[in-house]
N, CA, C and O atoms as a Tinker XYZ file with bonds, in Angstrom:
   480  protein
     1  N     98.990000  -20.032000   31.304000    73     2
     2  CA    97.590000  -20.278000   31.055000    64     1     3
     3  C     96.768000  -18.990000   31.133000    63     2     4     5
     4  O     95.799000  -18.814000   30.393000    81     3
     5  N     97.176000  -18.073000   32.059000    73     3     6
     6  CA    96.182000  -17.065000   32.468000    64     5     7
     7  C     96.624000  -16.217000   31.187000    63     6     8     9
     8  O     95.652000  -15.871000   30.517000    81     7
     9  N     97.782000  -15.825000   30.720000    73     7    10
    10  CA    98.186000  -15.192000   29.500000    64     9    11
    11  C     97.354000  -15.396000   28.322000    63    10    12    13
    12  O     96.860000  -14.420000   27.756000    81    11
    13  N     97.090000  -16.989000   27.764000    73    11    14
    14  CA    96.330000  -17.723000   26.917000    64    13    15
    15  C     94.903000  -16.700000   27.210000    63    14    16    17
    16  O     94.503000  -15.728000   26.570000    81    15
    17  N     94.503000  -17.175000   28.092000    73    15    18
    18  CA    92.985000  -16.622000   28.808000    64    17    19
    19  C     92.572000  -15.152000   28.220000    63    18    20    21
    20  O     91.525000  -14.749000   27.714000    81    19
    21  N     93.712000  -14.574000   28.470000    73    19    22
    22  CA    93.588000  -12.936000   28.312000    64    21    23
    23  C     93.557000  -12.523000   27.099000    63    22    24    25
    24  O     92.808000  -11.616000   26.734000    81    23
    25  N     94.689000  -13.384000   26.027000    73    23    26
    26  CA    94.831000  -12.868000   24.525000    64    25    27
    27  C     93.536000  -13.604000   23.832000    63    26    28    29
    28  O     93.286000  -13.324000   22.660000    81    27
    29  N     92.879000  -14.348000   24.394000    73    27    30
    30  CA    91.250000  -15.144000   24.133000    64    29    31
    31  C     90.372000  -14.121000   24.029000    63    30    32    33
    32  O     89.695000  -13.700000   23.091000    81    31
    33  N     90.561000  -13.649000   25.662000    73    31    34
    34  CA    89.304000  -12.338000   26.126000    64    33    35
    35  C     89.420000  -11.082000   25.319000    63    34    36    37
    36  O     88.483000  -10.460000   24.818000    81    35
    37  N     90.755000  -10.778000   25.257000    73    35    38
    38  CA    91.088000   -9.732000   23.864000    64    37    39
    39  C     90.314000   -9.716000   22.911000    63    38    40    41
    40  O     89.384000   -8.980000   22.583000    81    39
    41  N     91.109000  -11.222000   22.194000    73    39    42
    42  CA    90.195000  -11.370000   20.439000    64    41    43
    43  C     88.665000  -11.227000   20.607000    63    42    44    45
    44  O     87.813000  -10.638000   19.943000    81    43
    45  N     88.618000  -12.011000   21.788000    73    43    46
    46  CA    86.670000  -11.762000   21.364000    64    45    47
    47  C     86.093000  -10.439000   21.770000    63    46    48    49
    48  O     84.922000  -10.271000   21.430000    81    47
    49  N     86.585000   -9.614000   22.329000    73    47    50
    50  CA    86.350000   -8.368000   22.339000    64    49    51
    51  C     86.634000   -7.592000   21.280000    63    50    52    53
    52  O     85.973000   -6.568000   21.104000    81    51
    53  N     87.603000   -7.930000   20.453000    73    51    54
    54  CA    88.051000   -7.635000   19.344000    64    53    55
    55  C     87.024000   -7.474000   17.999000    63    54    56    57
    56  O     86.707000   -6.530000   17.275000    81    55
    57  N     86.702000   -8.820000   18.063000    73    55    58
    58  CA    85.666000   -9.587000   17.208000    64    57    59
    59  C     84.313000   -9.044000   17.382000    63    58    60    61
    60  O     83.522000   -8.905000   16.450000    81    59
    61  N     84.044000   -8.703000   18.760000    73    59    62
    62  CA    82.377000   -8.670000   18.735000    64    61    63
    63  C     82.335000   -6.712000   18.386000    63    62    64    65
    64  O     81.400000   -6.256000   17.729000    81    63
    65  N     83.515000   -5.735000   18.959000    73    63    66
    66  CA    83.461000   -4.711000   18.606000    64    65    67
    67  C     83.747000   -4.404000   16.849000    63    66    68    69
    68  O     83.443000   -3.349000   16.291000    81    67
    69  N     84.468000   -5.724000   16.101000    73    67    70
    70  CA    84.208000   -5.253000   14.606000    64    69    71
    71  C     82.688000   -5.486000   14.067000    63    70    72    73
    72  O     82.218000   -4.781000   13.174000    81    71
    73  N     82.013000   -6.470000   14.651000    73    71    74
    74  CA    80.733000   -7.093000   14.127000    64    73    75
    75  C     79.101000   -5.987000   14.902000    63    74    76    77
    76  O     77.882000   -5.929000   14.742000    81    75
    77  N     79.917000   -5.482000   15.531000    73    75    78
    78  CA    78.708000   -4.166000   15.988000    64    77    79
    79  C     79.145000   -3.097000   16.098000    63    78    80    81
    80  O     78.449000   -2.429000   16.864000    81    79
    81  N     80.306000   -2.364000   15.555000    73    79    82
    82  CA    80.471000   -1.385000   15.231000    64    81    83
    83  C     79.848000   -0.536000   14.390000    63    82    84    85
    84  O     80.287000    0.606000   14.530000    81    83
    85  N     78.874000   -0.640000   13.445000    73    83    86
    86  CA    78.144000   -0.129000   12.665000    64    85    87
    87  C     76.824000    0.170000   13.838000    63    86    88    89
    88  O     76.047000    1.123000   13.778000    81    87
    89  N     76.825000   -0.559000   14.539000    73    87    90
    90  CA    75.409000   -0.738000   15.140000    64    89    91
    91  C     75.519000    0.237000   16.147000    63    90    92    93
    92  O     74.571000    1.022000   16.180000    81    91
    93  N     76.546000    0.435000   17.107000    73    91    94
    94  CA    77.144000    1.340000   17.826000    64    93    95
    95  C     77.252000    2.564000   17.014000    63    94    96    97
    96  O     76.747000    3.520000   17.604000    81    95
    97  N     77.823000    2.907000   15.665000    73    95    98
    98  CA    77.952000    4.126000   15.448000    64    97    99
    99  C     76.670000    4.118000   15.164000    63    98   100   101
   100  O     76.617000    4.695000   16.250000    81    99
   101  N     75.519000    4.042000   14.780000    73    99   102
   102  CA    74.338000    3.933000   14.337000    64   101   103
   103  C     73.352000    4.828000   15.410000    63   102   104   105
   104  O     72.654000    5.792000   15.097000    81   103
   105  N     73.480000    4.310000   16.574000    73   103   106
   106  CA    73.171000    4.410000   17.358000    64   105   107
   107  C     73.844000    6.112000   18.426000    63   106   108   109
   108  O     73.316000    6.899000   19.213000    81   107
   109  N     74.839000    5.992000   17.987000    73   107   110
   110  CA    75.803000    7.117000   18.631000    64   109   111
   111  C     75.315000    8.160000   17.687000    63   110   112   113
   112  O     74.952000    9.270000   18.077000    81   111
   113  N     75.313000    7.863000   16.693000    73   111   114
   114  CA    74.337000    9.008000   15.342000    64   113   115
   115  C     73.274000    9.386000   15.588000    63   114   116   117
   116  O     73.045000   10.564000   15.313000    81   115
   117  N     72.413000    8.739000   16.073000    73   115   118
   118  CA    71.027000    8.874000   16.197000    64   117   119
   119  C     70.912000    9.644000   17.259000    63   118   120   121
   120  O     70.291000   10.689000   17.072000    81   119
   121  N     71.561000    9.333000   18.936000    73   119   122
   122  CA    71.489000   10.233000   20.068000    64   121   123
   123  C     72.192000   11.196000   19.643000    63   122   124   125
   124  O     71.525000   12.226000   19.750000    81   123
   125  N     73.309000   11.420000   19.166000    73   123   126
   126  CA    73.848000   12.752000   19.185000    64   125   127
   127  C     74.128000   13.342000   17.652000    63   126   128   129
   128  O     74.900000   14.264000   17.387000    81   127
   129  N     73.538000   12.796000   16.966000    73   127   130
   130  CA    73.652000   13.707000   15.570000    64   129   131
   131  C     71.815000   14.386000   15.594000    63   130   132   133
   132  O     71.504000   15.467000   15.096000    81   131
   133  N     71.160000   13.747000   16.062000    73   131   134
   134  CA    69.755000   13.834000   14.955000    64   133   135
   135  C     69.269000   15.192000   16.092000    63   134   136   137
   136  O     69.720000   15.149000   17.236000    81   135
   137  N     68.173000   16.568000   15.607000    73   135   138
   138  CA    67.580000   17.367000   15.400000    64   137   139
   139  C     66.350000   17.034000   15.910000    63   138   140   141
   140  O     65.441000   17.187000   15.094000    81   139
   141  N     65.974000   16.573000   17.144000    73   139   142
   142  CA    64.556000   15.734000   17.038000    64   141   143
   143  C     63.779000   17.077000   17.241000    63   142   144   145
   144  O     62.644000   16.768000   17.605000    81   143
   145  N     63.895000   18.317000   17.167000    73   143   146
   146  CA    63.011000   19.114000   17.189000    64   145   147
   147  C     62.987000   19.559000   15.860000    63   146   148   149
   148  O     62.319000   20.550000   15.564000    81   147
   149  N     63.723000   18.861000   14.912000    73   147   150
   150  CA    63.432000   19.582000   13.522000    64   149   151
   151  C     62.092000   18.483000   12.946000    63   150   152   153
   152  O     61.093000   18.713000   12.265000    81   151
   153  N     62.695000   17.072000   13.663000    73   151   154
   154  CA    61.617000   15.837000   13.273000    64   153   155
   155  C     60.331000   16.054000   13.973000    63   154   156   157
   156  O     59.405000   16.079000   13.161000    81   155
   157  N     60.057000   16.174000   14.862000    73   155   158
   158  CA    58.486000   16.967000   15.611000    64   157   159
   159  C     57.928000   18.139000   15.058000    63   158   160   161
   160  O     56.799000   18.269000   14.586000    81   159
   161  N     58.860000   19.011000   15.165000    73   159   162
   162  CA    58.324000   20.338000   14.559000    64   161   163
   163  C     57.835000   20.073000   13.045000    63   162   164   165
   164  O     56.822000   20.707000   12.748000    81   163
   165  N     58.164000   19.570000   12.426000    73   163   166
   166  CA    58.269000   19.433000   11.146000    64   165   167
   167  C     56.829000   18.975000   10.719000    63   166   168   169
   168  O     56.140000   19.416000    9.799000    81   167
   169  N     56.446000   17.611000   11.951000    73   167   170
   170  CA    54.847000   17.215000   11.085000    64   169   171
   171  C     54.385000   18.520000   11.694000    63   170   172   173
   172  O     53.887000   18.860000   10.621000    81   171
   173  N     54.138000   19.469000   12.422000    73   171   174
   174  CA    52.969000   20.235000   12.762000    64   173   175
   175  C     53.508000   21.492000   11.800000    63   174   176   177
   176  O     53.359000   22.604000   12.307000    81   175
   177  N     54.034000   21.455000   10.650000    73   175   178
   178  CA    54.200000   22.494000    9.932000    64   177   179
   179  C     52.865000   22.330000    8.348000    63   178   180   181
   180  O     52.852000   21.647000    7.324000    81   179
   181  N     52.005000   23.290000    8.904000    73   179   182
   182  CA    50.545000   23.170000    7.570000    64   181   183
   183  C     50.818000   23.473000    6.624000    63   182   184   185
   184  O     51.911000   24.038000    6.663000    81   183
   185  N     50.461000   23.428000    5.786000    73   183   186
   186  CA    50.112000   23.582000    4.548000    64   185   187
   187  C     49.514000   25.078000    4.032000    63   186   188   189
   188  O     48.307000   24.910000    3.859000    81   187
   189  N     49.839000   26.309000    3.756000    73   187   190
   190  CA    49.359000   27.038000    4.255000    64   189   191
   191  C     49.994000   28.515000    4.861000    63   190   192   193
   192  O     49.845000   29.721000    4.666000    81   191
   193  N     50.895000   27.497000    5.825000    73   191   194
   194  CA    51.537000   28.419000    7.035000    64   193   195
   195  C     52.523000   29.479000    6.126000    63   194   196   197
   196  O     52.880000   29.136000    4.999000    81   195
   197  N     52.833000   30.469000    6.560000    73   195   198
   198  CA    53.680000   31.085000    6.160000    64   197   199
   199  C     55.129000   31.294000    6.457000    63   198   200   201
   200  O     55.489000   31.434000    7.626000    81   199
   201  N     55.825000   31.318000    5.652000    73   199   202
   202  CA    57.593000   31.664000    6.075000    64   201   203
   203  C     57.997000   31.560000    7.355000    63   202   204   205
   204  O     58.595000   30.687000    7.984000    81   203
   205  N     57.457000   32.851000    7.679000    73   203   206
   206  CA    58.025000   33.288000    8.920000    64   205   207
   207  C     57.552000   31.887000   10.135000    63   206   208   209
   208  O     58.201000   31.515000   11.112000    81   207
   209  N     56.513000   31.470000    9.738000    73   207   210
   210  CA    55.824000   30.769000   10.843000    64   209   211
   211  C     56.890000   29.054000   10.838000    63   210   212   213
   212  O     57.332000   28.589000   11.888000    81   211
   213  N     57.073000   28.492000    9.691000    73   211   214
   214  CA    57.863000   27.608000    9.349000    64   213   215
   215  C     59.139000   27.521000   10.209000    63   214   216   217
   216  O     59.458000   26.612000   10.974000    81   215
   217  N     60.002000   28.998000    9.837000    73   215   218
   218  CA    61.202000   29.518000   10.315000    64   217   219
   219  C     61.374000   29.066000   11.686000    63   218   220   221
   220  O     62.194000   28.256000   12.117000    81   219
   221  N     60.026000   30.036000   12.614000    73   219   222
   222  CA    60.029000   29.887000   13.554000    64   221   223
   223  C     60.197000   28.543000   14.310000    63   222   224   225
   224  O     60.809000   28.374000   15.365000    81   223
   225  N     59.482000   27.541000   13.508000    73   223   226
   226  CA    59.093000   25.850000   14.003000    64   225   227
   227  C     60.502000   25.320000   13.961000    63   226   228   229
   228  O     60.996000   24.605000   14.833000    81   227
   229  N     61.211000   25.814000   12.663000    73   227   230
   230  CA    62.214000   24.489000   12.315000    64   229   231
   231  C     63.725000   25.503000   12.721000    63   230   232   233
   232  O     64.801000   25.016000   13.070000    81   231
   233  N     63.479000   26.743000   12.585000    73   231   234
   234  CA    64.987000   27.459000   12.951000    64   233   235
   235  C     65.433000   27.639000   11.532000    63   234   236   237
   236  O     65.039000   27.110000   10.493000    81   235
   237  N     66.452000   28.615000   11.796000    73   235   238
   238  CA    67.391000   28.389000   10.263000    64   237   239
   239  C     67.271000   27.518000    9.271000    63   238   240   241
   240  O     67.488000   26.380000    9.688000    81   239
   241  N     66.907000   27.572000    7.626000    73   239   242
   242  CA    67.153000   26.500000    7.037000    64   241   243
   243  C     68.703000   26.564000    6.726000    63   242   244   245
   244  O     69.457000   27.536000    6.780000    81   243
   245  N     68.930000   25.415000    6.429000    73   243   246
   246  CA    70.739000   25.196000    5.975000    64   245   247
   247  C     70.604000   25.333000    4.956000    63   246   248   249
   248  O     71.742000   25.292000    4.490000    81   247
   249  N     69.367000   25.612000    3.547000    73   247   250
   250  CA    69.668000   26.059000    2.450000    64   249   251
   251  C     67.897000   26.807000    2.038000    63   250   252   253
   252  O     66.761000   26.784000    2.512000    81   251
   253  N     68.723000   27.478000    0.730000    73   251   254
   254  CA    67.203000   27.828000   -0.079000    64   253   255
   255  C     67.732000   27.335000   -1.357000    63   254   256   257
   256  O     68.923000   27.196000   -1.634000    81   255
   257  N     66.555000   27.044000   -2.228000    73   255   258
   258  CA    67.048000   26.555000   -3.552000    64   257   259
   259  C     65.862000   26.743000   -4.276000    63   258   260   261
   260  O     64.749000   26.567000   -3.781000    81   259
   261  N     66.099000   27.156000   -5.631000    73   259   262
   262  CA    64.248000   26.775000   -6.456000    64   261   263
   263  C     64.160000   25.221000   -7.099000    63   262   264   265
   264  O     63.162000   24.709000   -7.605000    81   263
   265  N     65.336000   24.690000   -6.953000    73   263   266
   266  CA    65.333000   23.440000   -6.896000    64   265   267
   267  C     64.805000   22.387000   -5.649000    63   266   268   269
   268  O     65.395000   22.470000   -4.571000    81   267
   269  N     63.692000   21.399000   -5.799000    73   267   270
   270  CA    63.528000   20.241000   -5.161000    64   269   271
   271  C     64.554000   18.686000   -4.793000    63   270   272   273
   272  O     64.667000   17.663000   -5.469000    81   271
   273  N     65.156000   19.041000   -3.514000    73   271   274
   274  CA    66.103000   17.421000   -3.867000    64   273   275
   275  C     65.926000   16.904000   -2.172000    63   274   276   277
   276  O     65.874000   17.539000   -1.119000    81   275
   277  N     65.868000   15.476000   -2.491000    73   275   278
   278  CA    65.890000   14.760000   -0.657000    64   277   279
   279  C     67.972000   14.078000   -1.181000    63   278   280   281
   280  O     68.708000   14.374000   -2.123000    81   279
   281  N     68.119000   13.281000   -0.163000    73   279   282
   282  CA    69.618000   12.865000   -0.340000    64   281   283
   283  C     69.313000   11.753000   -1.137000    63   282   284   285
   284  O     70.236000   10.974000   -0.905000    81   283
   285  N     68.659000   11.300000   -1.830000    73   283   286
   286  CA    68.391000   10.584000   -2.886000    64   285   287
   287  C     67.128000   10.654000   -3.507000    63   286   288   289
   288  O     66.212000   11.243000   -2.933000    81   287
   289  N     66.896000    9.904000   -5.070000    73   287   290
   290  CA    66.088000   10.113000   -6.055000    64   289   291
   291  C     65.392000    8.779000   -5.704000    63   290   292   293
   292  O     64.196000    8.622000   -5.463000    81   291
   293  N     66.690000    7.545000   -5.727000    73   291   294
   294  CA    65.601000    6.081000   -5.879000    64   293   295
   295  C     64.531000    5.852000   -4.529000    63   294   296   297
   296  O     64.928000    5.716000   -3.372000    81   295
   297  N     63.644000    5.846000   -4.794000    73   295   298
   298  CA    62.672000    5.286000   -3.532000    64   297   299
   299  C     62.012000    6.385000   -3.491000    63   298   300   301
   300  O     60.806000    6.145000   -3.555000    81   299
   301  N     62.291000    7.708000   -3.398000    73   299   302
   302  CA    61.768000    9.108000   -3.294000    64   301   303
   303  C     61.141000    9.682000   -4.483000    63   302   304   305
   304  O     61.192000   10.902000   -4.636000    81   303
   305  N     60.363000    8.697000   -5.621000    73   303   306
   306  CA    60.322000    9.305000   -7.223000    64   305   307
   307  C     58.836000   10.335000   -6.758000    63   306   308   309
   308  O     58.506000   11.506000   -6.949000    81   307
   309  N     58.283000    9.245000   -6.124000    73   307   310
   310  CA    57.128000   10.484000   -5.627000    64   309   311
   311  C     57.096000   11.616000   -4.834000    63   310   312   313
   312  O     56.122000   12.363000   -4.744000    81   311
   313  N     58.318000   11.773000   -4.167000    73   311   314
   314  CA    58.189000   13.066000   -3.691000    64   313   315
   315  C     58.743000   14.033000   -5.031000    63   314   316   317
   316  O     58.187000   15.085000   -5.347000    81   315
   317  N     59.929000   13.470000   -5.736000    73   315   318
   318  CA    59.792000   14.305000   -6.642000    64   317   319
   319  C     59.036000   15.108000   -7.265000    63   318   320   321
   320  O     59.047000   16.329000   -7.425000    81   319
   321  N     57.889000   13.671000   -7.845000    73   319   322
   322  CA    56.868000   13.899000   -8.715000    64   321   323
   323  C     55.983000   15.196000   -8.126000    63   322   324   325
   324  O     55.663000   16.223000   -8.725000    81   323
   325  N     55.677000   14.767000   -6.651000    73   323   326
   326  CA    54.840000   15.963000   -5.949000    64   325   327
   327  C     55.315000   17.356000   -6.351000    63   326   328   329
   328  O     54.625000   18.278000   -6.786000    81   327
   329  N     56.870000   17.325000   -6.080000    73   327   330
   330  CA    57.025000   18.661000   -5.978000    64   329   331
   331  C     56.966000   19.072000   -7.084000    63   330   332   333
   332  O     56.448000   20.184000   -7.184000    81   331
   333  N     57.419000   18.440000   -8.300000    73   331   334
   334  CA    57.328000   19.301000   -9.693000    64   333   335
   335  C     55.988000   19.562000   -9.534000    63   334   336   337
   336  O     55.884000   20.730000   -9.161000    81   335
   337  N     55.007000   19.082000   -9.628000    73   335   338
   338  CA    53.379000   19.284000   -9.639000    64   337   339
   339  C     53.191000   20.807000   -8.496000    63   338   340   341
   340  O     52.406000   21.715000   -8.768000    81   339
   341  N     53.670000   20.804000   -7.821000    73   339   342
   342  CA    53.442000   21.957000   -6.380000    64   341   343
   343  C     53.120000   23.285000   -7.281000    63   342   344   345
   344  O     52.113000   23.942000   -7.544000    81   343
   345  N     54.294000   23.323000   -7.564000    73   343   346
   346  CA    54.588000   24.455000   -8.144000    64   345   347
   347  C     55.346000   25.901000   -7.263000    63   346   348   349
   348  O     55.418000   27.119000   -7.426000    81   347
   349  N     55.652000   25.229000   -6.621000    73   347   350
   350  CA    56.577000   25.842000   -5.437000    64   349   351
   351  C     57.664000   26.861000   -5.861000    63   350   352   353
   352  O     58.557000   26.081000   -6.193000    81   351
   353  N     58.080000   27.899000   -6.030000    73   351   354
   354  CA    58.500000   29.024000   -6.558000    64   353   355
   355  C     60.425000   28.734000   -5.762000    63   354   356   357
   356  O     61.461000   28.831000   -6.420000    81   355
   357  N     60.349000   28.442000   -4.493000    73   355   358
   358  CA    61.412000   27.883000   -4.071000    64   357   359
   359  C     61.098000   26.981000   -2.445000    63   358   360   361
   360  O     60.028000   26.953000   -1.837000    81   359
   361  N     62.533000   26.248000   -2.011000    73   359   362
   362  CA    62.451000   24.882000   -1.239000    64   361   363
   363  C     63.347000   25.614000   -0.030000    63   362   364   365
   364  O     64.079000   26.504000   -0.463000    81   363
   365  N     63.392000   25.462000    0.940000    73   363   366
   366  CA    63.869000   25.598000    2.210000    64   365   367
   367  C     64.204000   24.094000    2.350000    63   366   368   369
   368  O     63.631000   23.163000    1.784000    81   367
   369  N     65.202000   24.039000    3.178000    73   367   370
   370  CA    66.008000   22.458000    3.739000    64   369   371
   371  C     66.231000   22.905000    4.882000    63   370   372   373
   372  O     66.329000   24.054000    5.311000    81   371
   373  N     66.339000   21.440000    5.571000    73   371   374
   374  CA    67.170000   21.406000    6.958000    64   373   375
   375  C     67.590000   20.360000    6.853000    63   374   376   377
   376  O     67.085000   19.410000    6.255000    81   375
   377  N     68.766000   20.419000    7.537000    73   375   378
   378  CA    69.674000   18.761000    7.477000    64   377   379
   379  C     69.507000   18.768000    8.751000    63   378   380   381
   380  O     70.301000   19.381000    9.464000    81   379
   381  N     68.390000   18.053000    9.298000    73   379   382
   382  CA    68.505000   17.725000   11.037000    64   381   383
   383  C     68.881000   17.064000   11.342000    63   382   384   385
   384  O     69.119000   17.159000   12.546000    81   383
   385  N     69.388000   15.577000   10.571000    73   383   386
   386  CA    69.812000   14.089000   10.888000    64   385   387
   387  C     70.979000   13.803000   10.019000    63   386   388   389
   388  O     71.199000   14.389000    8.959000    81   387
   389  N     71.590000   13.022000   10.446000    73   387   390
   390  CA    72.533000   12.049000    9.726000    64   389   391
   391  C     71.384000   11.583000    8.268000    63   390   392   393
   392  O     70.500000   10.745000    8.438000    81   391
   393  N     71.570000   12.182000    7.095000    73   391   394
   394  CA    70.863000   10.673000    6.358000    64   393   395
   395  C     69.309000   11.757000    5.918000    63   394   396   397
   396  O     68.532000   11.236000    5.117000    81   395
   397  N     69.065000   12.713000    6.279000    73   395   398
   398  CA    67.358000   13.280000    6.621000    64   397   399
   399  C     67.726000   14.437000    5.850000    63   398   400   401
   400  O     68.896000   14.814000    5.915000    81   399
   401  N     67.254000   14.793000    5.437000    73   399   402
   402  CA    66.834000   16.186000    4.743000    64   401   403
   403  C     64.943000   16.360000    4.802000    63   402   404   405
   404  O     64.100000   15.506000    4.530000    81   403
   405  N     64.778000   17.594000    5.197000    73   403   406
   406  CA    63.574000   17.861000    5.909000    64   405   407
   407  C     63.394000   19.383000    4.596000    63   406   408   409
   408  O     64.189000   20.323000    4.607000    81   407
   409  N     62.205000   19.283000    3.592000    73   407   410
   410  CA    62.012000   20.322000    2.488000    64   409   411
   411  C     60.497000   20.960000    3.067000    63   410   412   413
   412  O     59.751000   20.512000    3.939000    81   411
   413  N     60.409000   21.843000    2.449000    73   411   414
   414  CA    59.298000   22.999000    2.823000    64   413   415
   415  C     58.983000   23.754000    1.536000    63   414   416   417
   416  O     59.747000   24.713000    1.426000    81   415
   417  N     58.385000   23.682000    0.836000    73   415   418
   418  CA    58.255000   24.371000   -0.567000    64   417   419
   419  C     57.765000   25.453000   -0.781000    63   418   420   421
   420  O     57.547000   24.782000    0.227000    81   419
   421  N     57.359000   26.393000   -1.000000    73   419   422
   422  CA    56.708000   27.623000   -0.850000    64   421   423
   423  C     56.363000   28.215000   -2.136000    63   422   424   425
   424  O     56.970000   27.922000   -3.166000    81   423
   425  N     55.221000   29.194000   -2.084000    73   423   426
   426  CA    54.545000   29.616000   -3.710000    64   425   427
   427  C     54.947000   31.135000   -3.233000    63   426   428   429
   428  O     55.431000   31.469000   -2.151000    81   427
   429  N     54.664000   31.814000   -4.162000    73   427   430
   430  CA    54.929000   33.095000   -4.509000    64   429   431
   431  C     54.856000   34.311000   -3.419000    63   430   432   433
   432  O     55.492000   35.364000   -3.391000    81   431
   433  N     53.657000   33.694000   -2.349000    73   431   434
   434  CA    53.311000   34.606000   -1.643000    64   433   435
   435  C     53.756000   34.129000   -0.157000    63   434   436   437
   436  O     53.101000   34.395000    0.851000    81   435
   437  N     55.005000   33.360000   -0.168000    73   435   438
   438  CA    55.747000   32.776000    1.061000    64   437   439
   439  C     55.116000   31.956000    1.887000    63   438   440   441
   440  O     55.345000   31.707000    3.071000    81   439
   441  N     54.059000   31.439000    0.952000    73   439   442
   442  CA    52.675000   30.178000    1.855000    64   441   443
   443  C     53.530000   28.779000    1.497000    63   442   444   445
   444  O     54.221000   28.470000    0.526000    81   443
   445  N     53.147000   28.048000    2.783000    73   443   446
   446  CA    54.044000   26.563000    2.219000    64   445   447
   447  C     52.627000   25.685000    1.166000    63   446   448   449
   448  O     51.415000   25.590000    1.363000    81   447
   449  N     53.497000   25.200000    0.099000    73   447   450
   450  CA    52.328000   24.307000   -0.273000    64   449   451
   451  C     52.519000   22.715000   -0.386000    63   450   452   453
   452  O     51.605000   21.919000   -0.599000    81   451
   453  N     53.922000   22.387000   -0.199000    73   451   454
   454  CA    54.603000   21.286000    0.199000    64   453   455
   455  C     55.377000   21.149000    0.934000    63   454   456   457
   456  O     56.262000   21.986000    1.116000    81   455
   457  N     55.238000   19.576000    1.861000    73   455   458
   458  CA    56.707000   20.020000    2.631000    64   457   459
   459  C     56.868000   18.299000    2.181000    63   458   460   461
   460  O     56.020000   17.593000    1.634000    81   459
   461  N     58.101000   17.976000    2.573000    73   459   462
   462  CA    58.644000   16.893000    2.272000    64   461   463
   463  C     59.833000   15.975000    3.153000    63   462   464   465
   464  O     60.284000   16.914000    3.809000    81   463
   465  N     60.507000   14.972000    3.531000    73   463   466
   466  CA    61.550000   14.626000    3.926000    64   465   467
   467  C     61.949000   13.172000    3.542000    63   466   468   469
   468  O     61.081000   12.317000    3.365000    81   467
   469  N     63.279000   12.904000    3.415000    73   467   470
   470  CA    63.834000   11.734000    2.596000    64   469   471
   471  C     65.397000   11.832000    3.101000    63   470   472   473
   472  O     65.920000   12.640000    3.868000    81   471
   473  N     65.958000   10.692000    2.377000    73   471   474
   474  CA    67.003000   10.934000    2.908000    64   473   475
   475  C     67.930000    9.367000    2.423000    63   474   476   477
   476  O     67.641000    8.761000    1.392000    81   475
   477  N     68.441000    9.157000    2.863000    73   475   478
   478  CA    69.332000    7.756000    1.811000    64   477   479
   479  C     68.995000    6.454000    2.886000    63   478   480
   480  O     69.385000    5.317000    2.620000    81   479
């Protein structure tokens, strides 16, 4: 009987770790993947500010590009739209999160004139 009992207590441990496993890694992502000083720093970055000052807020970008992109297009058409309109000469990224891409756009004279973030 106590055998019965145990291969019971198993399965449903079994069962409830397949049915919240997403929720658990979700969660395990969020405490230990995500950048929360790239996500804070990020709203107090103006409009304005310059390069160096950006740099300073967010650290290293993980890319430069004269291309505009978040980790997806659908849902994000308006940030697109913004940035073609900017006129932003080139884009700084940071991948601070699982899922986040964090953009910074900049004009000719290394002033930000967009910043942006999206992500899937």
């Amino acid at each position: 009987m106590r055998s019965k009992r145990l291969k019971l207590a198993l399965a449903i441990v079994v069962i409830l770790l397949l049915i919240f496993s997403p929720f658990i890694y979700e969660a395990i992502s969020v405490l230990y993947f995500t950048n929360h000083s790239i996500r804070k720093n990020f709203d107090s970055v103006q409009i304005g500010a310059s390069r160096e000052t950006v740099i300073a807020k967010l650290g290293v970008p993980d890319k430069q590009d004269t291309k505009f992109h978040l980790g997806q297009y659908e849902g994000f058409e308006q940030e697109y739209a913004r940035a073609e309109k900017s006129g932003s000469k080139y884009y700084l990224f940071w991948y601070g999160e699982i899922d986040m891409v964090y953009v910074v756009g900049f004009n000719d004279k290394n002033r930000v004139i967009i910043k942006s973030r999206g992500g899937t």
